[in-house]
C-alpha positions as a Markdown table, in Angstrom:
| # | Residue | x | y | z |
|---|---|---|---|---|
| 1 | Unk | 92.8 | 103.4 | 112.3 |
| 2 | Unk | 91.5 | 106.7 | 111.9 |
| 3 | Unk | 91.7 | 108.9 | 108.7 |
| 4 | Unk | 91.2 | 112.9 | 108.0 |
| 5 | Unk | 91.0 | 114.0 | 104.6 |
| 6 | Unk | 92.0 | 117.5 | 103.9 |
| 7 | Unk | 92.8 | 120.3 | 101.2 |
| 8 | Unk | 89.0 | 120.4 | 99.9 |
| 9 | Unk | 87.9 | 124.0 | 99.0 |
| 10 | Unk | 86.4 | 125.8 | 96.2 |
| 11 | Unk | 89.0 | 125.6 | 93.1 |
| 12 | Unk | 88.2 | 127.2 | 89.3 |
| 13 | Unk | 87.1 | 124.8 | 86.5 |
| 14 | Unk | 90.8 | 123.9 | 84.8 |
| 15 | Unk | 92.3 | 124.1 | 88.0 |
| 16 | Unk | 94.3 | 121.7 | 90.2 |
| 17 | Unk | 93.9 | 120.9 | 93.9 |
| 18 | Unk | 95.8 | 118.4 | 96.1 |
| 19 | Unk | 93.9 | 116.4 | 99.1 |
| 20 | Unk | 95.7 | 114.7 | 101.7 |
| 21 | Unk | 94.8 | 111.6 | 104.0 |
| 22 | Unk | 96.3 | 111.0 | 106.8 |
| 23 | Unk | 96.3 | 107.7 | 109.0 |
| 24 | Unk | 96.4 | 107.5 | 112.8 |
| 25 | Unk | 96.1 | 104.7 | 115.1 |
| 26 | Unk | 98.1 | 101.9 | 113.4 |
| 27 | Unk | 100.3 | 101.6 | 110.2 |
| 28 | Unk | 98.7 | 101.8 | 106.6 |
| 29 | Unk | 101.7 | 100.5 | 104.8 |
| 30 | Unk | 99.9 | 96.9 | 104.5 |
| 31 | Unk | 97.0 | 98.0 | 103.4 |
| 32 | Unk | 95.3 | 99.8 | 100.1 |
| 33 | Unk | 94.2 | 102.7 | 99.6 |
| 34 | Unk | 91.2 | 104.6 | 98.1 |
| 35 | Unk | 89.5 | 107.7 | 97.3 |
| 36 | Unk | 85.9 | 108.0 | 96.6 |
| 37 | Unk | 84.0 | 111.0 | 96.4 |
| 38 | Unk | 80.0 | 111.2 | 96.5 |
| 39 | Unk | 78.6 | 114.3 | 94.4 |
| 40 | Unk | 74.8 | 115.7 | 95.6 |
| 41 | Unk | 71.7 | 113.0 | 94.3 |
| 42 | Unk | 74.5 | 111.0 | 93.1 |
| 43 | Unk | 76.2 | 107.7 | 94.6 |
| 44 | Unk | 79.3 | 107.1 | 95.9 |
| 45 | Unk | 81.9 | 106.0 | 93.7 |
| 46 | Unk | 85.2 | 105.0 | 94.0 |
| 47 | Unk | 87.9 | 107.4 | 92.1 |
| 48 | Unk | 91.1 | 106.2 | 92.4 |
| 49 | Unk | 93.3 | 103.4 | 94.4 |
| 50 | Unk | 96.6 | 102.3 | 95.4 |
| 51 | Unk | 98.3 | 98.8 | 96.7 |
| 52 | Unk | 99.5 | 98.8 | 99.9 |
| 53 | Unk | 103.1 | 99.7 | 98.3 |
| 54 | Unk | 102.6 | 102.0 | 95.7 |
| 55 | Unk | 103.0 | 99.6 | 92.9 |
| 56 | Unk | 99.4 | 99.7 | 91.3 |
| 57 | Unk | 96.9 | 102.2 | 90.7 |
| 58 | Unk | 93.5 | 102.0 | 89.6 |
| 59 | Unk | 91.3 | 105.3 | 88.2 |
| 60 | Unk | 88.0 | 105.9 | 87.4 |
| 61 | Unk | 87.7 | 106.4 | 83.7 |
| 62 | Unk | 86.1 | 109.7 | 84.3 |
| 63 | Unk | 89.5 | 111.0 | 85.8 |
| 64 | Unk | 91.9 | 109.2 | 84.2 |
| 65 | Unk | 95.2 | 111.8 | 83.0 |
| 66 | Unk | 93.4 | 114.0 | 85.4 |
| 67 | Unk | 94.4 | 112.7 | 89.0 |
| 68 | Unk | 97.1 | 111.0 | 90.4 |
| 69 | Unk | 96.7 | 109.1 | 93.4 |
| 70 | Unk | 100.2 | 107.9 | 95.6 |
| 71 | Unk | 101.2 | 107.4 | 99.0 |
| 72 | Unk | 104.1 | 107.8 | 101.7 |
| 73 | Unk | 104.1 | 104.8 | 104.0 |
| 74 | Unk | 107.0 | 106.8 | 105.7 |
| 75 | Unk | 104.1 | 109.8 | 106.6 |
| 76 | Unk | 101.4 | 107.3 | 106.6 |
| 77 | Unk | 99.6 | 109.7 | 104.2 |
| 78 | Unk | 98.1 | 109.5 | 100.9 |
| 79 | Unk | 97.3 | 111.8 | 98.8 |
| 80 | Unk | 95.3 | 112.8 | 95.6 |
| 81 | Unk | 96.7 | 115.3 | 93.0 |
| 82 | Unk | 93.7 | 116.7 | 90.9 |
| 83 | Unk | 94.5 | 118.5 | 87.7 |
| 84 | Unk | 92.2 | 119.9 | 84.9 |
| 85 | Unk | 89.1 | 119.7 | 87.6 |
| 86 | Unk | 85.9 | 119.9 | 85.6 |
| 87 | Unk | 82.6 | 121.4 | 87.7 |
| 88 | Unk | 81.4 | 117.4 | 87.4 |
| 89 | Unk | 84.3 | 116.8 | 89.9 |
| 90 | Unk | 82.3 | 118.7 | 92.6 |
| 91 | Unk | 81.9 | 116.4 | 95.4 |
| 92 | Unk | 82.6 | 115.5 | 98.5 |
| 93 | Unk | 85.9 | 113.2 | 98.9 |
| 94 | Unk | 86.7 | 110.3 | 101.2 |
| 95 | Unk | 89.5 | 108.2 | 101.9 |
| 96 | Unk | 89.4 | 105.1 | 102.5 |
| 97 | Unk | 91.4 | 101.8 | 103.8 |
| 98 | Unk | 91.1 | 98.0 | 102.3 |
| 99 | Unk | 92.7 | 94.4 | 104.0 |
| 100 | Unk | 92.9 | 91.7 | 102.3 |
| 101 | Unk | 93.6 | 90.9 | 98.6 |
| 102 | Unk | 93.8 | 94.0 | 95.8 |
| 103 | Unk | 89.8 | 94.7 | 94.5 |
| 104 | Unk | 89.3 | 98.8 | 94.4 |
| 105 | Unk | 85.7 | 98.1 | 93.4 |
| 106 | Unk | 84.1 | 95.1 | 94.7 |
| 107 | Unk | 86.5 | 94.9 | 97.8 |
| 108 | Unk | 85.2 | 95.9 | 101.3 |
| 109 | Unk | 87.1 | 99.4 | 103.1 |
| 110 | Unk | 86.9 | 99.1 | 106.3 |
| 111 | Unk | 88.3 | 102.7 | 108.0 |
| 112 | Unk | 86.6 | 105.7 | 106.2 |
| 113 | Unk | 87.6 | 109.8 | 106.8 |
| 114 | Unk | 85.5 | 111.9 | 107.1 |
| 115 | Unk | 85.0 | 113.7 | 103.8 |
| 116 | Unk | 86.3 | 116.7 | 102.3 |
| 117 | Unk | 84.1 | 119.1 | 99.9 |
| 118 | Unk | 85.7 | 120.4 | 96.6 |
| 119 | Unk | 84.0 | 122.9 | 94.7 |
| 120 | Unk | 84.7 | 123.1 | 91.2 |
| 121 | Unk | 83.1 | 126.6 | 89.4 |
| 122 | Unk | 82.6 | 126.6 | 86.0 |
């Protein structure tokens, strides 16, 4: 499967910004979800997750009330909503796909986009 991230740009501190993946090559409604985001001399980390049908989430503490991740099997897209973006949310964001059983943080993605940079100024 192949995934492209989009909707990155520069965005003011307090501001919101919406990023869409979208899936080609083969169905994503049986598998979760994920986006991570990697900020410069910082590692990866995961930010937010969905099952396979919507049903449960899981968010990073650091954006928790912030962002709200979902999903439309139908459009084989899913999305995250950023509100109240802080300058520390400056980062470049992935999507990502997981088989198997439900583990946002210790389970393995195997399908990665490419990355989209959002820009937070303060």
């Amino acid at each position: 499967v192949q995934l492209q991230a989009s909707g990155g740009g520069l965005v003011q501190a307090g501001g919101s910004r919406r990023l869409s993946c979208v899936a080609s090559g083969r169905t994503i409604g049986n598998v979760n979800m994920a986006w991570f985001r990697q900020a410069p001399g910082k590692e990866r980390e995961v930010v937010a997750a969905i099952g396979w049908s919507g049903g449960i989430t899981y968010y990073a503490d650091s954006v928790k009330g912030r962002f709200t991740i979902s999903r439309d099997n139908a459009k084989n897209t899913v999305y995250l909503q950023m509100n109240s973006l802080k300058s520390e949310d400056t980062a470049i964001y992935f999507c990502a796909a997981q088989g198997g059983s439900w583990d946002p943080i210790r389970g393995r993605y195997q399908y990665w986009g490419q990355g989209t940079l959002v820009t937070v100024s303060s």
